[in-house]
C-alpha positions in Angstrom: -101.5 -32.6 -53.5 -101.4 -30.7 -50.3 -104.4 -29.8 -47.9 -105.4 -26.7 -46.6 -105.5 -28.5 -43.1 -101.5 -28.8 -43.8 -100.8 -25.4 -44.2 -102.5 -24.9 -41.2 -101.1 -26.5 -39.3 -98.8 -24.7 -36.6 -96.2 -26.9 -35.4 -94.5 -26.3 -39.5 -93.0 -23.0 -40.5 -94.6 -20.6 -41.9 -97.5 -20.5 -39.4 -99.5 -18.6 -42.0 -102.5 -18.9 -39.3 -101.9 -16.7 -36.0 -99.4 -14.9 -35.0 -96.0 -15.1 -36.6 -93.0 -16.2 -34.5 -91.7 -13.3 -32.2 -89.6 -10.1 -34.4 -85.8 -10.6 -33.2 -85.0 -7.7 -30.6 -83.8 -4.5 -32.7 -80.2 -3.2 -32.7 -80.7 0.3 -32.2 -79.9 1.5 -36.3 -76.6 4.2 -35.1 -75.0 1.0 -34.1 -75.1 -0.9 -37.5 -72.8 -1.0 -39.9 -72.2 1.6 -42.7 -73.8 -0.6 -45.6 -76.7 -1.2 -43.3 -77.1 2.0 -42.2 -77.1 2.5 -46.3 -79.2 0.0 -47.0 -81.8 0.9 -44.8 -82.7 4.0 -46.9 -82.9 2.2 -50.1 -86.6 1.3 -51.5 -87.1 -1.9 -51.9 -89.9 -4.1 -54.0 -92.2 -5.8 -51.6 -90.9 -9.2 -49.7 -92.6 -10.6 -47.3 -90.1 -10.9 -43.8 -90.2 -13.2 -40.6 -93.4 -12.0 -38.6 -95.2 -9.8 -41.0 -97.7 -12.2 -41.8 -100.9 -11.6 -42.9 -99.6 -7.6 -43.1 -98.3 -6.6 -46.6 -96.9 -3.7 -45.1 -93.1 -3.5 -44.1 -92.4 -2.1 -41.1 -91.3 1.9 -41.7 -87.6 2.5 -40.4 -86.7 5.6 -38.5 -85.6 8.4 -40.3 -81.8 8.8 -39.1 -80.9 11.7 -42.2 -78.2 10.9 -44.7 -75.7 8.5 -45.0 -72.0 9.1 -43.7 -71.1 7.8 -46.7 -72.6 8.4 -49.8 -74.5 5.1 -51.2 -73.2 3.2 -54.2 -76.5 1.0 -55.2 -78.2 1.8 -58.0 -81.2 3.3 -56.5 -79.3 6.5 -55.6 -77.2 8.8 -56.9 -73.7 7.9 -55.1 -70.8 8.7 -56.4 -69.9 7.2 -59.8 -66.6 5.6 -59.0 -68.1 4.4 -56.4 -70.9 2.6 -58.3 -68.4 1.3 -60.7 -66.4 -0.3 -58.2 -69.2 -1.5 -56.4 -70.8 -3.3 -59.7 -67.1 -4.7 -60.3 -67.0 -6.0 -57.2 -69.8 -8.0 -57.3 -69.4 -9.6 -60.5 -65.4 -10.6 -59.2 -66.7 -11.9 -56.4 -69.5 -14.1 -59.2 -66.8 -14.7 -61.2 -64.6 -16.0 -58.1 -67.4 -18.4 -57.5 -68.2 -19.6 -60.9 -66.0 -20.8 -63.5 -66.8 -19.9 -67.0 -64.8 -22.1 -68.5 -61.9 -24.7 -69.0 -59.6 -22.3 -68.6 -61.1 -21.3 -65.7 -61.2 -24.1 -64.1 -57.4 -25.1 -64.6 -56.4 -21.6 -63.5 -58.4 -22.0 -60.4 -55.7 -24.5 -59.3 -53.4 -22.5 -59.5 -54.9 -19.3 -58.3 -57.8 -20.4 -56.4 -61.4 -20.9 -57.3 -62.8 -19.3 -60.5 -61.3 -16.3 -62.0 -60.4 -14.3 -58.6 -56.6 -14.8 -58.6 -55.4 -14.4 -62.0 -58.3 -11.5 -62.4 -56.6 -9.4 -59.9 -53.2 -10.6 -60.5 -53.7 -8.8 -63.5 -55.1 -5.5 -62.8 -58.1 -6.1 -63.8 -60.3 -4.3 -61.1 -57.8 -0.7 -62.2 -58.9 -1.5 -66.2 -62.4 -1.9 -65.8 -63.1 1.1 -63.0 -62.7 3.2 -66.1 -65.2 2.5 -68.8 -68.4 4.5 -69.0 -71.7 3.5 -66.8 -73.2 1.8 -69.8 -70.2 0.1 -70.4 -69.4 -0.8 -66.7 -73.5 -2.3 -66.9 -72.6 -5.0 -69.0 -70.8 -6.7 -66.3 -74.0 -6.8 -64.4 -75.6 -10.4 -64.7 -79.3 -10.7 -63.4 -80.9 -13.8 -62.4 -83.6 -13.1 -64.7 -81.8 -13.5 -68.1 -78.0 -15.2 -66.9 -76.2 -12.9 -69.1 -75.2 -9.3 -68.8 -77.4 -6.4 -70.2 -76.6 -2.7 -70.7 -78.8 -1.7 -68.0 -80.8 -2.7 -64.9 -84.0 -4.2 -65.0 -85.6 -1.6 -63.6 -84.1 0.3 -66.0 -84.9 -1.4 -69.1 -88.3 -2.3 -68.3 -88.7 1.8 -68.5 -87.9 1.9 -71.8 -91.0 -0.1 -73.2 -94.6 0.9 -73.7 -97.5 -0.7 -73.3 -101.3 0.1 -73.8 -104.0 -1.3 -71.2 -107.1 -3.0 -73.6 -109.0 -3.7 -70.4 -109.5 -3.2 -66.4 -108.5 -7.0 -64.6 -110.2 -7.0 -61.4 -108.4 -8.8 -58.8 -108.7 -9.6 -54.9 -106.4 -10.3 -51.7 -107.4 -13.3 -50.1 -105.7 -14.9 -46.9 -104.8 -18.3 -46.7 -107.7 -19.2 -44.1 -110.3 -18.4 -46.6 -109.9 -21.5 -48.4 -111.9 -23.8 -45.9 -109.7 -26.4 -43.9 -109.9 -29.7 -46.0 -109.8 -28.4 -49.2 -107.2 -29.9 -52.0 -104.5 -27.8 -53.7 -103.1 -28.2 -56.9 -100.8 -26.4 -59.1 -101.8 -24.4 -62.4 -98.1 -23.8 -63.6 -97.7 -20.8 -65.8 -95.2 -18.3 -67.2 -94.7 -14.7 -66.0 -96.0 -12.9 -68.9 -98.5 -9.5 -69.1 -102.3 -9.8 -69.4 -105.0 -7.4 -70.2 -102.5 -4.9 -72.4 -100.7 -4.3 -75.7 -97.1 -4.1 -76.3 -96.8 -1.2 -78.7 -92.8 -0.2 -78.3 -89.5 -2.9 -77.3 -87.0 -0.1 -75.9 -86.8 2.2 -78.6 -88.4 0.3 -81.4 -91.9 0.9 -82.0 -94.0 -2.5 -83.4 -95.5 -2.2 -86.6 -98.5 -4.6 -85.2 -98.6 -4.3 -81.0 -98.4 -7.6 -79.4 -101.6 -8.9 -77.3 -100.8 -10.0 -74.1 -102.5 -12.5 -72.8 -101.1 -14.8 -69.9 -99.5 -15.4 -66.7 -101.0 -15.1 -63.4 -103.6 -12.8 -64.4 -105.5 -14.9 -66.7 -107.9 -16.1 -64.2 -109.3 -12.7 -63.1 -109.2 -11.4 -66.6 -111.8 -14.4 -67.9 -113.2 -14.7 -64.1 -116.9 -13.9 -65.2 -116.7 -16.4 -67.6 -115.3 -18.9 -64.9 -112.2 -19.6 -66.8 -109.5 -20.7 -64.4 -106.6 -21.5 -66.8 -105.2 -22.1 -70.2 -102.7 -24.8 -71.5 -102.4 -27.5 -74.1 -104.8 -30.1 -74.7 -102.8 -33.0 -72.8 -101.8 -31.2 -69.9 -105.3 -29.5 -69.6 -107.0 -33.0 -69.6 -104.6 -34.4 -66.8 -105.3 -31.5 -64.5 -109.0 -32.1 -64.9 -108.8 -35.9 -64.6 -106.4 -34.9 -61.4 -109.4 -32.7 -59.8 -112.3 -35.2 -60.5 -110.2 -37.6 -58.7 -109.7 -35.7 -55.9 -113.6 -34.4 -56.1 -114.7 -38.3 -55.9 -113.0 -38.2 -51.6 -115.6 -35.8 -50.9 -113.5 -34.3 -48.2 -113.5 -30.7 -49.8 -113.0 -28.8 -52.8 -110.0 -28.2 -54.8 -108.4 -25.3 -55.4 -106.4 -24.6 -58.3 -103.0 -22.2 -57.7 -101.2 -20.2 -60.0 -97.4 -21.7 -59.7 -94.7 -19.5 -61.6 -92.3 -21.5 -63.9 -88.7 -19.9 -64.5 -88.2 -16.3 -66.1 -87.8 -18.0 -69.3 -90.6 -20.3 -69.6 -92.2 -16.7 -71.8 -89.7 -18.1 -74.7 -92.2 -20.5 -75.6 -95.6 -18.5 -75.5 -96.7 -16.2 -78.5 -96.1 -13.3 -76.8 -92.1 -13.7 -77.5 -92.9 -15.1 -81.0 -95.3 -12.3 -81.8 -92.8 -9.9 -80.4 -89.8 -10.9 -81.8 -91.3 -11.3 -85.2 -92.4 -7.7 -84.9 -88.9 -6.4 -84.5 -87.3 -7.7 -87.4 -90.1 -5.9 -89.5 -89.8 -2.1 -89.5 -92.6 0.4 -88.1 -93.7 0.9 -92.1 -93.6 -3.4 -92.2 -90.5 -4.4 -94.0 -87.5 -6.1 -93.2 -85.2 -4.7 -91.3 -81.6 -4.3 -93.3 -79.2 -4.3 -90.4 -78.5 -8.0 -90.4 -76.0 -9.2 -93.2 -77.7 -11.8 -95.9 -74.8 -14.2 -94.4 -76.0 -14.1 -90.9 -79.8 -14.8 -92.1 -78.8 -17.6 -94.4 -76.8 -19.4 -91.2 -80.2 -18.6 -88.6 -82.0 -20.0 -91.4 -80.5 -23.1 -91.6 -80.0 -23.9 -88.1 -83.8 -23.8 -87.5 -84.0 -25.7 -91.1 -82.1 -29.0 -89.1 -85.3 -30.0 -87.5 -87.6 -28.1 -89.8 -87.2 -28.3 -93.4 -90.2 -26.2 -94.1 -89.0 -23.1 -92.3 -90.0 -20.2 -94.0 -87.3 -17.7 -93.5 -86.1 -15.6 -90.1 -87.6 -12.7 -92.4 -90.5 -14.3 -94.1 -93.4 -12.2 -93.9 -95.4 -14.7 -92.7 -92.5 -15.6 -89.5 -95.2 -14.5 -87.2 -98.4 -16.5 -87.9 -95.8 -19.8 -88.9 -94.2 -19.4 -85.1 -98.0 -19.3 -83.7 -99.0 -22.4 -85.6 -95.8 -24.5 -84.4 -95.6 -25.9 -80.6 -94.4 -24.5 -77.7 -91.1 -26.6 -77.4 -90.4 -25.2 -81.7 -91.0 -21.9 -80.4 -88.8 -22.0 -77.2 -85.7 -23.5 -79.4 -86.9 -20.2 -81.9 -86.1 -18.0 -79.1 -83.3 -19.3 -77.6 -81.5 -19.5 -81.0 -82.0 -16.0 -81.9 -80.8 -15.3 -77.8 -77.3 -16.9 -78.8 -74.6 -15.3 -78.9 -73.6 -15.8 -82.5 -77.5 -14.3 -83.2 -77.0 -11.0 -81.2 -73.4 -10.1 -82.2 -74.8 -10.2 -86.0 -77.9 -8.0 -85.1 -80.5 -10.0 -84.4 -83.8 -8.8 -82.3 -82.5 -8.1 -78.8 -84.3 -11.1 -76.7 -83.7 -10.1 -73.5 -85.7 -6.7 -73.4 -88.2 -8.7 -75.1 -88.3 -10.8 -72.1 -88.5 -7.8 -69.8 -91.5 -6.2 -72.0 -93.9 -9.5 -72.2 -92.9 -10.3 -68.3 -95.4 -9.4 -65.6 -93.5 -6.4 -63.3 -94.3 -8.3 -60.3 -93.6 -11.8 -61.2 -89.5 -10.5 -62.5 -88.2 -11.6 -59.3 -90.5 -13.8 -57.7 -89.1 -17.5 -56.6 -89.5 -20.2 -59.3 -92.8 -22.7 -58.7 -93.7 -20.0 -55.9 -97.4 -18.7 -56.5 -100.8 -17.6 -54.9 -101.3 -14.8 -57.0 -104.3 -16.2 -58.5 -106.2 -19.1 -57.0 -109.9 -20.5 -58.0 -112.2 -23.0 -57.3 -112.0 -25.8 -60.1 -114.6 -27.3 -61.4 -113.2 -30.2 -63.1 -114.1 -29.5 -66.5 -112.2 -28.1 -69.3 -113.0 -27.0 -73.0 -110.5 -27.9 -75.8 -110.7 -25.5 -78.8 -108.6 -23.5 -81.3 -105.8 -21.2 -80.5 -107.3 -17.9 -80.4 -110.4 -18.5 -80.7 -113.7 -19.5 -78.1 -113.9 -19.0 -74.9 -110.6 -17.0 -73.1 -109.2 -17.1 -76.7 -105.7 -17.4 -76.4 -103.0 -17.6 -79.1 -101.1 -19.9 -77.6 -102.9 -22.3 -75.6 -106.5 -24.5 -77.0 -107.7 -25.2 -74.1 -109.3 -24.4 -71.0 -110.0 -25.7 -67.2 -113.4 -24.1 -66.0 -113.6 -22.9 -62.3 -114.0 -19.6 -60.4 -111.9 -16.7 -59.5 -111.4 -16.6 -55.5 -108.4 -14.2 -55.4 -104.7 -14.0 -54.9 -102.7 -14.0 -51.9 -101.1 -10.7 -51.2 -97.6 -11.8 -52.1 -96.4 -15.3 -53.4 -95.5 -18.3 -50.9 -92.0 -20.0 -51.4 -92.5 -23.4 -53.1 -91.6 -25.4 -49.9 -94.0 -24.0 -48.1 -97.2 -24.1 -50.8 -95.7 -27.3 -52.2 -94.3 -28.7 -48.8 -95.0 -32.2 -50.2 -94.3 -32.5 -53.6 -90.8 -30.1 -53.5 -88.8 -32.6 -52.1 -89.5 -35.2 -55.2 -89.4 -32.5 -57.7 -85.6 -31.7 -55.9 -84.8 -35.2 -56.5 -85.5 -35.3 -60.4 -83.8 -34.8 -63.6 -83.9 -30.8 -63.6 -84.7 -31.3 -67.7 -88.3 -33.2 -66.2 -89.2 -31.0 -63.8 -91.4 -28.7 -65.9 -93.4 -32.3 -67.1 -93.5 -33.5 -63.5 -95.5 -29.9 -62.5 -97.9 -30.4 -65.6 -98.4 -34.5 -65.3 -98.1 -35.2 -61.7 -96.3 -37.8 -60.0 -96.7 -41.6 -61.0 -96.6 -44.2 -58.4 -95.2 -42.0 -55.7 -97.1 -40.6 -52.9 -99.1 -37.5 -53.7 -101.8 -37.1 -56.9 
């Protein structure tokens, strides 16, 4: 695990004590180029840039009126041809890159890389400049779900409702805060909502609203209770085992740090389970008719490989079955339904799911980044019953004791937090990573 002296220390990038390194001299902005001079009027979701640390604010640009040319992104208006072509563009220029397929990949020899050659060989760009905006948007592939969706994210995300159930307090610490000497170690978590209900999934309302209940902001939502974080029982005890280890140096405390895993690590917590089990019930409570007795007989039986005792994609009791199984059963739930086979024949639309149990500010945020939420651990953790106890969760038993400190006011990059353990997580099986964050590393350097 790292040390606070680490991150301290100035002769590494980041230099998150002092000042940053000196801003780059400015190009006066009548002398960039037209999609700068566009982009520089577009808002943009907070990043943190070269120099700005410990500010959160991003330096205001002058005001230099409109555009020459109208903007195409999809935070303006634009013009809609334009916006069309500029969406088209950018998926040619994905789909020049990455090759979908076998046939891809042998008509890349012959055309170049990916789909590029033959694509525009063909006319492709003249056919699809014509559909309508929502169907142009299906081309549109985001990193958070690796397919395309009708719609932005932004836009999507609009289109659900959710109720608050209580007021999470939380606080902006800086890095220098945490003493010098003091132990970090990662609390890996998923991106979901805390503190609300989920009452509508775009335009369906939920016949029972979904609790959320997770991601970063579980530690200041159970702070007075000095909860610092939920999991299963085996990972739970490691980390505890982990911190009384690192307690017994007696060099400093040790700090626990929210770490987010990928967009899709929500697949396996209740909150899609719940969810999804709540839209193929209607708002009275009934199944849903829209999927043909074929299509549930074939979902059926795919889950029914590894679990014989499945009791039905529209059993009335899918929800509290789905909360009782593990998280690994309930990830392979989701992704099944997310197939492409499931959606064509009607299933529960998975990706604005996604969007509607996912935290707004953790959508976009670097995977195994974190500091949103960091506390003090005490070493000690409680192993209960889902839902129940203290911080009752319905997904996760147990739960590491510490105290709240705060959360740094936007999320470090993972090789800067994790300087020291990134490069052996790099160098592993991608399918162990998500293990090695929970268990640690054996016989290697680092605890």
């Amino acid at each position: 695990m790292p040390r606070m002296g680490d991150l301290a220390d100035l002769t590494q990038e980041g230099q998150l004590y002092g000042p940053g390194p000196a801003a780059p001299t400015e190009v006066p902005i009548d002398q960039w180029p037209t999609w700068a001079r566009q982009a520089a009027v577009r808002p943009e979701a907070y990043e943190p840039k070269i120099g700005m640390w410990p500010s959160p604010q991003q330096k205001q640009l002058p005001d230099v009126g409109a555009p020459a040319v109208e903007s195409g992104g999809q935070f303006s208006q634009g013009a809609p041809v334009a916006n069309r072509m500029s969406d088209l563009a950018s998926q040619v220029a994905y789909d020049a890159m990455m090759p979908s397929g076998p046939l891809d990949v042998g008509l890349s020899l012959a055309t170049g890389p990916g789909r590029f050659g033959y694509k525009v060989a063909a006319g492709t760009i003249g056919a699809l400049a014509e559909p309508s905006d929502a169907e142009a948007a299906k081309w549109k592939l985001h990193s958070f779900n690796r397919i395309g969706v009708g719609d932005t994210i932004e836009n999507l995300a609009k289109q659900n409702r959710l109720t608050p159930t209580k007021a999470i307090e939380e606080r902006v610490i800086q890095p220098h805060d945490i003493p010098e000497g003091s132990w970090l170690t990662p609390l890996v978590g998923d991106r979901s909502r805390s503190g609300e209900l989920l009452t509508h999934v775009g335009e369906r309302e939920l016949n029972r609203p979904v609790w959320m209940q997770g991601g970063y902001q579980f530690m200041p939502e159970w702070q007075k209770d000095a909860i610092a974080w939920g999991s299963d029982k085996s990972p739970s005890s490691t980390i505890a085992g982990r911190v009384k280890n690192l307690q017994k140096e007696g060099t400093g405390d040790v700090y626990g740090v929210y770490t987010a895993m990928t967009p899709f690590s929500v697949d396996a917590s209740h909150h899609m389970s719940d969810t999804v089990a709540q839209l193929l019930r209607t708002e009275k409570g009934g199944p849903i008719k829209n999927i043909s007795k074929a299509a549930i007989e074939k979902f059926d039986d795919r889950i029914k490989e590894t679990d014989p005792h499945f009791p039905g994609v529209m059993s009335k009791v899918l929800q509290s079955y789905l909360r009782d199984r593990s998280m690994a059963y309930r990830d392979k739930f989701i992704k099944t339904m997310n197939s492409r086979e499931a959606r064509e024949a009607g299933f529960p639309d998975v990706e604005q799911a996604r969007i509607a149990v996912t935290h707004p500010s953790l959508r976009d945020v670097q995977t195994h980044s974190g500091g949103q939420s960091i506390g003090r651990m005490t070493g000690d953790v409680t192993h209960g019953n889902v839902g129940e106890g203290l911080a009752p969760h319905f997904t996760y038993r147990s739960k590491l004791h510490g105290d709240y400190m705060g959360g740094l006011a936007a999320p470090l990059p993972n090789d800067i937090l994790w300087r020291d353990f990134m490069p052996h997580v790099k160098s592993r099986d991608p399918s162990a990573v998500g293990k090695i964050w929970m268990t640690g590393l054996r016989d290697e350097n680092g605890k």
